[in-house]
N, CA, C and O atoms as a printed pandas DataFrame, in Angstrom:
     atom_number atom_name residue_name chain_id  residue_number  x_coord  y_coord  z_coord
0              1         N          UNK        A               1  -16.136   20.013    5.382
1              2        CA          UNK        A               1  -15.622   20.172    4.032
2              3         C          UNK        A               1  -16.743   19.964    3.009
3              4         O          UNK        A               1  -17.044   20.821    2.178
4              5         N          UNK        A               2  -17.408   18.639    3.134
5              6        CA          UNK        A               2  -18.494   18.198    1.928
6              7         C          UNK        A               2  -19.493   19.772    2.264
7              8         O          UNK        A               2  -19.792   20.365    1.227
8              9         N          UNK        A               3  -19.977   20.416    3.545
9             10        CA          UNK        A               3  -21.309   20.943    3.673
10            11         C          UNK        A               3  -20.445   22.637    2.802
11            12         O          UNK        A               3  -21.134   23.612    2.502
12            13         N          UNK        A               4  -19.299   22.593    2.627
13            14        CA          UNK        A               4  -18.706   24.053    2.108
14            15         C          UNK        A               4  -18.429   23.747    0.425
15            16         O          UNK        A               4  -18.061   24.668   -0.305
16            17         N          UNK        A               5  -18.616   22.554   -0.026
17            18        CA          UNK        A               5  -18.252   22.731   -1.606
18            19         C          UNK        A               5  -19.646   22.984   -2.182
19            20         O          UNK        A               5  -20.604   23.170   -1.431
20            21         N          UNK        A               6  -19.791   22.993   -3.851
21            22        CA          UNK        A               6  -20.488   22.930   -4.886
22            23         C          UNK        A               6  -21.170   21.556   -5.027
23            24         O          UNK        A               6  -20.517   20.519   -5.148
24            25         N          UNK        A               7  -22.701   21.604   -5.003
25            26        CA          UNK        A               7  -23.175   20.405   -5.043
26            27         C          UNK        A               7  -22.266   19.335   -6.567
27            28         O          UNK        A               7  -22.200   18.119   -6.742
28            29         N          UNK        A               8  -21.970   19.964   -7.008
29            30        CA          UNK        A               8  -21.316   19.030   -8.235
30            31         C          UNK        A               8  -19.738   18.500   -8.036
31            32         O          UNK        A               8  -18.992   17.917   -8.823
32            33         N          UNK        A               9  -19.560   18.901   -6.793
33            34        CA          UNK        A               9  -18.176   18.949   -6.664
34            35         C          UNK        A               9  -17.675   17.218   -6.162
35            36         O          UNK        A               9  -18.639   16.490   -5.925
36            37         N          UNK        A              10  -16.516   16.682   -6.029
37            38        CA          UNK        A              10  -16.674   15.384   -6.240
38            39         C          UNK        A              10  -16.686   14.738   -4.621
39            40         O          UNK        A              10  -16.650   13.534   -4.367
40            41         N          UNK        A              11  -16.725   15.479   -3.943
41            42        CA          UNK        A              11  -16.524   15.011   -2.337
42            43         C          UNK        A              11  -18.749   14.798   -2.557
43            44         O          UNK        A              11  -19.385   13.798   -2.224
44            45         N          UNK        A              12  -19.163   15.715   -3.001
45            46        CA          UNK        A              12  -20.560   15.211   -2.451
46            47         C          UNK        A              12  -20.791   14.446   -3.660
47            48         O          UNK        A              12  -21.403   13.464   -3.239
48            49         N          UNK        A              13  -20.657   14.309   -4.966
49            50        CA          UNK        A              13  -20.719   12.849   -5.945
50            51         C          UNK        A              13  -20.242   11.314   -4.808
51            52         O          UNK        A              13  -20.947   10.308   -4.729
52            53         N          UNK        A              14  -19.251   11.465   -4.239
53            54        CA          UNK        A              14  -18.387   10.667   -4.008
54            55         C          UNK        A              14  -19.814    9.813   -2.683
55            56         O          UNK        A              14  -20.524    8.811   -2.771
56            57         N          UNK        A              15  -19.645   10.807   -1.687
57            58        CA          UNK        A              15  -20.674   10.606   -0.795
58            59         C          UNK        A              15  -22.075   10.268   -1.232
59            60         O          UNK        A              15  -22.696    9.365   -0.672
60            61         N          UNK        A              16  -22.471   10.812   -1.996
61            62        CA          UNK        A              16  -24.036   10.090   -2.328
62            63         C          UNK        A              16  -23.994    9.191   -2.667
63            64         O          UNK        A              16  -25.108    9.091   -3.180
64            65         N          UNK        A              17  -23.609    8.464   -2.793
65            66        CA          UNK        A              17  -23.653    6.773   -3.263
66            67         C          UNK        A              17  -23.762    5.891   -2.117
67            68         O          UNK        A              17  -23.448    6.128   -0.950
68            69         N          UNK        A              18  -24.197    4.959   -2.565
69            70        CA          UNK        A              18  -24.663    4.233   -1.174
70            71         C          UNK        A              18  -23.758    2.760   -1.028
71            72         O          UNK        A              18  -23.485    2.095   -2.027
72            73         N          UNK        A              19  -23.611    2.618   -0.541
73            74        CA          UNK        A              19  -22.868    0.760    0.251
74            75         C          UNK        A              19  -21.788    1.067   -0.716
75            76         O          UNK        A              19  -21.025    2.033   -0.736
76            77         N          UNK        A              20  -21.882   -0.003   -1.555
77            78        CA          UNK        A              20  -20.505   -0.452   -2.987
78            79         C          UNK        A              20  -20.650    0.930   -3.697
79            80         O          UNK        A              20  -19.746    1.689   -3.346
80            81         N          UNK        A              21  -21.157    1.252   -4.219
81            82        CA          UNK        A              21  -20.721    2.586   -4.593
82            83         C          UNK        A              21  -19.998    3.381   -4.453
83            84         O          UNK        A              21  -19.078    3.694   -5.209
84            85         N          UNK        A              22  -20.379    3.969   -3.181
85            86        CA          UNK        A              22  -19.485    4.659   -2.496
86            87         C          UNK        A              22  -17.787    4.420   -2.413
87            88         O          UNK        A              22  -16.817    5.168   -2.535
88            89         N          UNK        A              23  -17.971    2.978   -2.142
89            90        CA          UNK        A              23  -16.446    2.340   -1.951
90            91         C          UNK        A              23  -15.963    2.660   -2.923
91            92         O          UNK        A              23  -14.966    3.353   -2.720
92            93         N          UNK        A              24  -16.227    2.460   -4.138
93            94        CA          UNK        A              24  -15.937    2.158   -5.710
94            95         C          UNK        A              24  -15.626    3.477   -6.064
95            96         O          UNK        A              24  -14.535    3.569   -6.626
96            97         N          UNK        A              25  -16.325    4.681   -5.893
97            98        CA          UNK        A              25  -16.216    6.170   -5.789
98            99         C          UNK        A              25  -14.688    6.679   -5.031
99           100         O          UNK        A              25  -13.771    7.449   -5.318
100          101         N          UNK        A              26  -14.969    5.935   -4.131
101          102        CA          UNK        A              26  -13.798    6.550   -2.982
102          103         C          UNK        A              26  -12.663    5.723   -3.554
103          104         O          UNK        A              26  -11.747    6.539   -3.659
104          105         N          UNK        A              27  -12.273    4.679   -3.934
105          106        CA          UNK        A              27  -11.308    3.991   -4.576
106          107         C          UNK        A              27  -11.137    5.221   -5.409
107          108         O          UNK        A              27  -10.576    6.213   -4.944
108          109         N          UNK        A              28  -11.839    5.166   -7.235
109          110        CA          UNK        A              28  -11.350    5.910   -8.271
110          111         C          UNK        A              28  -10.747    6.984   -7.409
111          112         O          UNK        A              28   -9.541    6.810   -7.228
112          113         N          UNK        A              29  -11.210    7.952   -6.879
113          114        CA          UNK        A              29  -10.641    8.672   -6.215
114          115         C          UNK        A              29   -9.416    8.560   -5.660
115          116         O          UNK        A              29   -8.546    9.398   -5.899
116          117         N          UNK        A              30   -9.189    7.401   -4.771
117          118        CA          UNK        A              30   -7.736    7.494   -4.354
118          119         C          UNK        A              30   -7.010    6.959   -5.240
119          120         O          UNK        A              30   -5.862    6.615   -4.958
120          121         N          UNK        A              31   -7.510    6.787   -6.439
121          122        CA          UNK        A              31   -6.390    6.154   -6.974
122          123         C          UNK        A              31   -5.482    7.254   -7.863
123          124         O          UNK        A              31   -4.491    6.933   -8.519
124          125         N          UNK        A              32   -6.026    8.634   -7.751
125          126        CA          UNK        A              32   -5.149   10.290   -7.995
126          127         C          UNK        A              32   -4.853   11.125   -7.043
127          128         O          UNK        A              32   -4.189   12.151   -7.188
128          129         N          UNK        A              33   -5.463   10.611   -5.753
129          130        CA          UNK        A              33   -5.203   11.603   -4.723
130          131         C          UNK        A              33   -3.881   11.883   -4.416
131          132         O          UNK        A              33   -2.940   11.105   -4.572
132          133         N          UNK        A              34   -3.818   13.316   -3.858
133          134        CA          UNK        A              34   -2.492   13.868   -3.500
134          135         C          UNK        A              34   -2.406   13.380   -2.094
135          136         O          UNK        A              34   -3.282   12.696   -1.565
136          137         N          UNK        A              35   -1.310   13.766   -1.522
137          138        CA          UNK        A              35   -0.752   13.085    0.017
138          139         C          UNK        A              35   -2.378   13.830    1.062
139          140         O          UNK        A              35   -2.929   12.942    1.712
140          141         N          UNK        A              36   -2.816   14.762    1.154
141          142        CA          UNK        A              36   -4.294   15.081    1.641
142          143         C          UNK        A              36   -5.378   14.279    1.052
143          144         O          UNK        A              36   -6.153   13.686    1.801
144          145         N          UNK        A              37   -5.433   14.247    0.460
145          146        CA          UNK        A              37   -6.530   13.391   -0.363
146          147         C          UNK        A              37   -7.029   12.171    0.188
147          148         O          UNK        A              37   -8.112   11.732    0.575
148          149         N          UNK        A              38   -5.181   11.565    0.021
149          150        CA          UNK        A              38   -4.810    9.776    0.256
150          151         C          UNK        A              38   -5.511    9.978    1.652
151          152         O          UNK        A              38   -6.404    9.223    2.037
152          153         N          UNK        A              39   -5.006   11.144    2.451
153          154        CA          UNK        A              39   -5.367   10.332    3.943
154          155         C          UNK        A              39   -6.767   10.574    4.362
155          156         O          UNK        A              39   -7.327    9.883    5.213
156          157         N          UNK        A              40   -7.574   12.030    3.464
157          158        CA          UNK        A              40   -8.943   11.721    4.236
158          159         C          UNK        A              40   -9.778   10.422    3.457
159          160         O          UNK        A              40  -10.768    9.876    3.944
160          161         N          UNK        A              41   -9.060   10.006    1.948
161          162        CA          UNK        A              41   -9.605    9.394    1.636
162          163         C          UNK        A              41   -9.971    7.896    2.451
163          164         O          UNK        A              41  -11.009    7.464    2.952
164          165         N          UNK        A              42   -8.789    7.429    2.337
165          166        CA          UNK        A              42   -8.380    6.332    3.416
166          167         C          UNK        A              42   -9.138    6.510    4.477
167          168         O          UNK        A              42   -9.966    5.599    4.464
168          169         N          UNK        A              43   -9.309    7.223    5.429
169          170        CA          UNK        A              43  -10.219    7.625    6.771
170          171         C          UNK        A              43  -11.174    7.185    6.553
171          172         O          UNK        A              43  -11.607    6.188    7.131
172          173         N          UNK        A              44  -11.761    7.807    5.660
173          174        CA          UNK        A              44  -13.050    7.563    5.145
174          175         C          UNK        A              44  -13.584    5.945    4.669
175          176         O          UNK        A              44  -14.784    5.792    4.895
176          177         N          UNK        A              45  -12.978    4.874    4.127
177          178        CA          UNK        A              45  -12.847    3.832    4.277
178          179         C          UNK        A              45  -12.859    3.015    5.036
179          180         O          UNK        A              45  -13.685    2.134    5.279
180          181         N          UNK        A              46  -11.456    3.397    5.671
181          182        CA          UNK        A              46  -11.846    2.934    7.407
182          183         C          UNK        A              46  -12.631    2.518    8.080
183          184         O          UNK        A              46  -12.828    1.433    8.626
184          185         N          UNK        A              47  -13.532    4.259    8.000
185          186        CA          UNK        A              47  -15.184    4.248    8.792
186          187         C          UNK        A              47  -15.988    2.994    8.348
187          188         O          UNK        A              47  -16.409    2.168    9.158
188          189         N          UNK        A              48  -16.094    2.947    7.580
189          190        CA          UNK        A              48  -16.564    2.120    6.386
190          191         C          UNK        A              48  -17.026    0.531    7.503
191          192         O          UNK        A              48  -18.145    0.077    7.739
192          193         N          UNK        A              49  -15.795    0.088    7.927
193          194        CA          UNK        A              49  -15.248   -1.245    8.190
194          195         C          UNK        A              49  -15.178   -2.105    7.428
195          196         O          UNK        A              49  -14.549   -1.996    6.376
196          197         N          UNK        A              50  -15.902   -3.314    7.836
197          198        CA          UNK        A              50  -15.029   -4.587    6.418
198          199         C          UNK        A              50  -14.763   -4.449    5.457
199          200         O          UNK        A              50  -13.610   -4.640    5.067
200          201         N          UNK        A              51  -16.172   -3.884    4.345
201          202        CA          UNK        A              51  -15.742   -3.485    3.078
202          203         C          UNK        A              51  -14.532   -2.283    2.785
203          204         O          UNK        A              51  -13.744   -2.120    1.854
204          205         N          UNK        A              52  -14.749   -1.672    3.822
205          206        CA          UNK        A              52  -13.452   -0.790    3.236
206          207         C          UNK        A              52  -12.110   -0.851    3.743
207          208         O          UNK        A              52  -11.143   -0.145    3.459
208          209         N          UNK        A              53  -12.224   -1.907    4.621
209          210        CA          UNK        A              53  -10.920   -2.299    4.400
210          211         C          UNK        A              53  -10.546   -3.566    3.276
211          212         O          UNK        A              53   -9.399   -3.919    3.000
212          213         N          UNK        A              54  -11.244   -3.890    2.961
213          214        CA          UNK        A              54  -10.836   -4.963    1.855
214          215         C          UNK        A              54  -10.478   -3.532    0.648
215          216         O          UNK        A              54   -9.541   -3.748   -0.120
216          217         N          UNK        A              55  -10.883   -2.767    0.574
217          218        CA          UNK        A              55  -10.273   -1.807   -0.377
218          219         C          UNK        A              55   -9.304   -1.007    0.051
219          220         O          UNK        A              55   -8.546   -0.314   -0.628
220          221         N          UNK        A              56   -9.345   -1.098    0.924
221          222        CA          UNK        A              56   -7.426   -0.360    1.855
222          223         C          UNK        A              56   -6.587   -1.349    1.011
223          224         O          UNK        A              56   -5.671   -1.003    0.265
224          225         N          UNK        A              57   -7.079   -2.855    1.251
225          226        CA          UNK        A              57   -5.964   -3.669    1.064
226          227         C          UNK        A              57   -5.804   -3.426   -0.744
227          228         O          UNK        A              57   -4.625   -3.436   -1.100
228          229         N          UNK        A              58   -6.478   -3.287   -1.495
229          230        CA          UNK        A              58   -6.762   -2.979   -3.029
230          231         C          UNK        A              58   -5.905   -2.135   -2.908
231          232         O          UNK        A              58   -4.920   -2.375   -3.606
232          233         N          UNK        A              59   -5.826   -0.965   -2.142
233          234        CA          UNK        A              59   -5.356    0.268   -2.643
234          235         C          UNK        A              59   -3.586   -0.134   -2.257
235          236         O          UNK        A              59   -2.803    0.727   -2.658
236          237         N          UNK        A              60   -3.050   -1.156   -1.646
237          238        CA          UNK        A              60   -1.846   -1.232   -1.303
238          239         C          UNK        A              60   -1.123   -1.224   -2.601
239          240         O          UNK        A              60    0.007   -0.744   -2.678
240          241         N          UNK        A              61   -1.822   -1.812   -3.764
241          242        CA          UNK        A              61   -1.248   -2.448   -4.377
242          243         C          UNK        A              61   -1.602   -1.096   -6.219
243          244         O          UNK        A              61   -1.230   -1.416   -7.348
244          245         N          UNK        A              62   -2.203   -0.025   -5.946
245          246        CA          UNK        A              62   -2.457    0.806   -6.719
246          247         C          UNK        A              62   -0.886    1.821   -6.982
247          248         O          UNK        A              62    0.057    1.952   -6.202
248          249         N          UNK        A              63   -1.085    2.448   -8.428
249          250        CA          UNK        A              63    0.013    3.124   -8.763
250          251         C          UNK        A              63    0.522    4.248   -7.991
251          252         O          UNK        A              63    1.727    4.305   -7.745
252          253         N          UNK        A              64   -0.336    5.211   -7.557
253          254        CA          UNK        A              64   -0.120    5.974   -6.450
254          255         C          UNK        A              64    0.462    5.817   -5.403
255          256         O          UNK        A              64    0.117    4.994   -4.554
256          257         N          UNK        A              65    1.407    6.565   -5.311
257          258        CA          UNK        A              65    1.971    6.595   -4.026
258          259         C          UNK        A              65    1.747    6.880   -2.869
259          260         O          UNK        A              65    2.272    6.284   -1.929
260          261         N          UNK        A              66    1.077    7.665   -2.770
261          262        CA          UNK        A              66    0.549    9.054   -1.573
262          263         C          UNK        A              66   -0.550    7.600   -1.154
263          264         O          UNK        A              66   -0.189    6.815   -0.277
264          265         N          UNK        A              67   -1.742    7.427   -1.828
265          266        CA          UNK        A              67   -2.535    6.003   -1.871
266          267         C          UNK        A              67   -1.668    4.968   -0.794
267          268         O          UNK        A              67   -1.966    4.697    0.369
268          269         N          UNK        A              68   -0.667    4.562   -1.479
269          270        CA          UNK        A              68   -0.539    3.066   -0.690
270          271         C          UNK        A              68    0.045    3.682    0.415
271          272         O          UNK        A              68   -0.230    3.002    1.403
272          273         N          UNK        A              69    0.753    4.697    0.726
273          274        CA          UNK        A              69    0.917    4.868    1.721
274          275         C          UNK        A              69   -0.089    5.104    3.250
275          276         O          UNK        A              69    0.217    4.930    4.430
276          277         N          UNK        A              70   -1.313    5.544    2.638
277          278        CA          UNK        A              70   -2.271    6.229    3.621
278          279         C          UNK        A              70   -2.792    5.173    3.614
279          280         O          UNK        A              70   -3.146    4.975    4.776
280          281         N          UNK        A              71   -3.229    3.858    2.644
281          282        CA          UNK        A              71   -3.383    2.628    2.794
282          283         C          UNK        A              71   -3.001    2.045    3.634
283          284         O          UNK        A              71   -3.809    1.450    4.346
284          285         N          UNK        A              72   -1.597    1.974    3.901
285          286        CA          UNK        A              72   -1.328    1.232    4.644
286          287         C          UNK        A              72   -0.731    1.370    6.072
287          288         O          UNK        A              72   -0.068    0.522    6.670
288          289         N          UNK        A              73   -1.185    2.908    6.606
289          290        CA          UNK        A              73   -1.481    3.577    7.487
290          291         C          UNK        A              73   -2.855    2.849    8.428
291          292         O          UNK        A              73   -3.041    2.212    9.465
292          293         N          UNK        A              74   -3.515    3.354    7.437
293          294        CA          UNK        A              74   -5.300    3.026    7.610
294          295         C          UNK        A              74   -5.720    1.740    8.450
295          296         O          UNK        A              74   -6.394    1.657    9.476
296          297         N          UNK        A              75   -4.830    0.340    7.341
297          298        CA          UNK        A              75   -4.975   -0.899    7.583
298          299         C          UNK        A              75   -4.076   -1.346    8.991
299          300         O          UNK        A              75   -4.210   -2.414    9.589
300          301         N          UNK        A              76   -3.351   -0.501    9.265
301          302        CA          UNK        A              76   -2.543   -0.933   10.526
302          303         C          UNK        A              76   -3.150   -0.031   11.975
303          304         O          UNK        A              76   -3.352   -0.380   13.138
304          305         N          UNK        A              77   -3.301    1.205   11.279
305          306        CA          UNK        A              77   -4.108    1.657   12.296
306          307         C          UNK        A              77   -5.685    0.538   13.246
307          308         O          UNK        A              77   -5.935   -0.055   14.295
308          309         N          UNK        A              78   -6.312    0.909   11.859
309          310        CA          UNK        A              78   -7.996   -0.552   12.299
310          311         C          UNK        A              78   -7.457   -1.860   12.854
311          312         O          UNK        A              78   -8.237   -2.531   13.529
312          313         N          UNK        A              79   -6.096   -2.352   12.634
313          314        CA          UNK        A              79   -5.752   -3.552   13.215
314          315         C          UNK        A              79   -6.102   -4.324   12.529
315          316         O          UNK        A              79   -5.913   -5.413   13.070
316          317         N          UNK        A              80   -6.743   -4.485   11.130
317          318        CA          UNK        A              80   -6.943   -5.475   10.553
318          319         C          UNK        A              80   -5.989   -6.918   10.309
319          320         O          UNK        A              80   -4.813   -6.820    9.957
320          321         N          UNK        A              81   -6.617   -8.191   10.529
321          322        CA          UNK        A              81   -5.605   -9.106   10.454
322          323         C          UNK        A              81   -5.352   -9.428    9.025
323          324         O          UNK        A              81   -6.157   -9.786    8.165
324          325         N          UNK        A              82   -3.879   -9.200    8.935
325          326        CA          UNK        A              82   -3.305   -9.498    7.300
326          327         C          UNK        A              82   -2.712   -8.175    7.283
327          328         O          UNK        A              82   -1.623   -8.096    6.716
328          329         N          UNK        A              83   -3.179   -7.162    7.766
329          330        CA          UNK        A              83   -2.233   -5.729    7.700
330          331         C          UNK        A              83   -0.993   -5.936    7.837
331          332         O          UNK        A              83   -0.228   -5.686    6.906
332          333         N          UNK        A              84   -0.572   -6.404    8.956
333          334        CA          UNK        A              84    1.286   -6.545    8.994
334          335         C          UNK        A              84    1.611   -6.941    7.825
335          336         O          UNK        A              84    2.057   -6.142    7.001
336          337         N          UNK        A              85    1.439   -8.274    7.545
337          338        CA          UNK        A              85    1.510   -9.103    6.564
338          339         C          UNK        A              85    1.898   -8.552    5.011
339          340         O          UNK        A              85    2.868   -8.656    4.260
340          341         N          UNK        A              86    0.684   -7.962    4.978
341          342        CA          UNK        A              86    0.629   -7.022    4.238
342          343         C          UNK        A              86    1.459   -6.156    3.572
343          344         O          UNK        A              86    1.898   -6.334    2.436
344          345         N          UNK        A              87    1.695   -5.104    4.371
345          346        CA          UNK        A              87    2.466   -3.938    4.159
346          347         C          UNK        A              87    3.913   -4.491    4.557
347          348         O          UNK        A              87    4.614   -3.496    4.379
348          349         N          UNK        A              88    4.588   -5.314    4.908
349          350        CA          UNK        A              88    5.611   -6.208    4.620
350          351         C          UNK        A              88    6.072   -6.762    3.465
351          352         O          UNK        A              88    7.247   -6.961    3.158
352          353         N          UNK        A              89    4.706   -7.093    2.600
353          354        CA          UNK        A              89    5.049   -7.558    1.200
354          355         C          UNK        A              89    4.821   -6.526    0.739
355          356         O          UNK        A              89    5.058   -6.707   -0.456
356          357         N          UNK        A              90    4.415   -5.214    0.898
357          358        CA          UNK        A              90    4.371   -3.908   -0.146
358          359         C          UNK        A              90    6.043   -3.289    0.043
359          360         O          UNK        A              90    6.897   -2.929   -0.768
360          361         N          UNK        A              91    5.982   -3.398    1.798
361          362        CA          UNK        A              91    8.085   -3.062    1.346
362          363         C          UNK        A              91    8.839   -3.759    0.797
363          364         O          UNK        A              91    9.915   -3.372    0.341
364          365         N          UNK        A              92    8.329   -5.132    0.731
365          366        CA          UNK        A              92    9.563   -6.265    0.011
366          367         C          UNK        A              92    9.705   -5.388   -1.620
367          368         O          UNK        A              92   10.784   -5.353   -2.212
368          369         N          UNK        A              93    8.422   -4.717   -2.182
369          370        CA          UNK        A              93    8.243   -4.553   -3.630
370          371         C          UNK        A              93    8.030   -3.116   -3.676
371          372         O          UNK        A              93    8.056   -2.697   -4.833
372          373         N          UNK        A              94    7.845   -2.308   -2.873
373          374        CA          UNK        A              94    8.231   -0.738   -3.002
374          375         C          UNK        A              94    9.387    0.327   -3.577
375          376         O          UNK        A              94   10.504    0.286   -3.060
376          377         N          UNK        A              95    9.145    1.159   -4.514
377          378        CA          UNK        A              95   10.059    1.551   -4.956
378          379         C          UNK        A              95   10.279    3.506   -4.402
379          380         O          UNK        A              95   11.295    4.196   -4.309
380          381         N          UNK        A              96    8.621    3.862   -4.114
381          382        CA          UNK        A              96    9.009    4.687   -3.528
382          383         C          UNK        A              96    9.340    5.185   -2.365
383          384         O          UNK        A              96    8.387    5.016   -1.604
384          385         N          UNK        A              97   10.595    5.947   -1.610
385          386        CA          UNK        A              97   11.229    6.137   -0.544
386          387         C          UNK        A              97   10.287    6.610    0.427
387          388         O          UNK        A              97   10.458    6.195    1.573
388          389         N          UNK        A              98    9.105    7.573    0.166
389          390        CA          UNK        A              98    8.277    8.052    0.896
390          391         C          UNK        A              98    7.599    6.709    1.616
391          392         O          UNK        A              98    7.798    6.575    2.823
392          393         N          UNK        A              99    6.819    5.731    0.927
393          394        CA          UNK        A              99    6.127    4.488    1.289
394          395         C          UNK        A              99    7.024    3.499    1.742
395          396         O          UNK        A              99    6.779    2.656    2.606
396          397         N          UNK        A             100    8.034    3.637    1.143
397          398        CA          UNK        A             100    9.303    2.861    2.164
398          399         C          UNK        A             100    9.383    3.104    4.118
399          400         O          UNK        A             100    9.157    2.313    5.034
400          401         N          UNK        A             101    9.844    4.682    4.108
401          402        CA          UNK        A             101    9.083    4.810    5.529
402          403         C          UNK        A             101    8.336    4.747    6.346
403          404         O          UNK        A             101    8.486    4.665    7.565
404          405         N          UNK        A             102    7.142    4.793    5.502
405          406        CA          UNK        A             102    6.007    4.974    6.550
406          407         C          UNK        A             102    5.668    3.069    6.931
407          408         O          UNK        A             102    5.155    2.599    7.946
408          409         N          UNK        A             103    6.180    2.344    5.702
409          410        CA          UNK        A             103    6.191    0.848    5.660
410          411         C          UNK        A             103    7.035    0.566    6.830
411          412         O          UNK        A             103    6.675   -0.167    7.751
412          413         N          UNK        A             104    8.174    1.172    6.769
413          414        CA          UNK        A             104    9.233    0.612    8.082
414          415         C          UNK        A             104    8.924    1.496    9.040
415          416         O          UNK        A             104    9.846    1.347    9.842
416          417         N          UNK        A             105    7.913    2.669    9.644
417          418        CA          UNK        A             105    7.604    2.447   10.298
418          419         C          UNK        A             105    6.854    1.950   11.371
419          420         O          UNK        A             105    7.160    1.861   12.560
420          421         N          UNK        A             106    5.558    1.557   10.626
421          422        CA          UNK        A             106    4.357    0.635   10.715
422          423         C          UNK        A             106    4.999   -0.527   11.437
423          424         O          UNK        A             106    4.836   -0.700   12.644
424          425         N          UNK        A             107    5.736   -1.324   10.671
425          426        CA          UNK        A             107    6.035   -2.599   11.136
426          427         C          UNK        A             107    7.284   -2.302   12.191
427          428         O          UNK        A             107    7.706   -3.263   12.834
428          429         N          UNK        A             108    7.729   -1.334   12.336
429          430        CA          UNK        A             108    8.976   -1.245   13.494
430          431         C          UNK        A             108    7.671   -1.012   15.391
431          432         O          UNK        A             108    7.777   -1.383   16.560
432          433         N          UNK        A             109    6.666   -0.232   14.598
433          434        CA          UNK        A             109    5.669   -0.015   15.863
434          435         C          UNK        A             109    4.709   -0.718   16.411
435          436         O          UNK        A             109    4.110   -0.283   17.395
């Protein structure tokens, strides 16, 4: 995807940045992404490891929906400890039905 866009385009902005940057890049970003977005964004974090999952866990708690959901995909997928936990207190306080599911199904699996 990055080697087929416009050098100005925001997937290679996003990527050139280095360590915290990057993270910080890829956050603003998910914090508009559409339901595609959320999840390569999230992926991409992932890769990351520690630091980006401490921003998975950031993003649980962002206005986006599509976001906390692929968030909290991400964080259960890597196994991070506090993920259950986690996305337990995002269903206690979730309002949308989409992140409602993917919340009950995380913790049902």
């Amino acid at each position: 995807l990055a080697l087929a866009c416009e050098l100005e385009h925001p997937v290679h902005l996003t990527l050139s940045r280095s360590g915290r940057a990057r993270i910080a890049a890829i956050g603003a970003r998910l914090a508009v992404a559409d339901d595609r977005g959320a999840t390569i964004l999230t992926r991409a974090l992932a890769r990351i490891g520690p630091d980006g999952a401490s921003a998975l866990f950031d993003a649980l708690s962002l206005p986006n929906a599509p976001a906390r959901g692929a968030a909290a995909t991400a964080l259960m997928a890597m196994g991070v400890a506090g993920a259950h936990s986690a996305i337990t207190q995002l269903a206690s306080e979730e309002t949308d039905p989409d992140v409602l599911r993917i919340c009950a199904a995380l913790a049902a699996g």
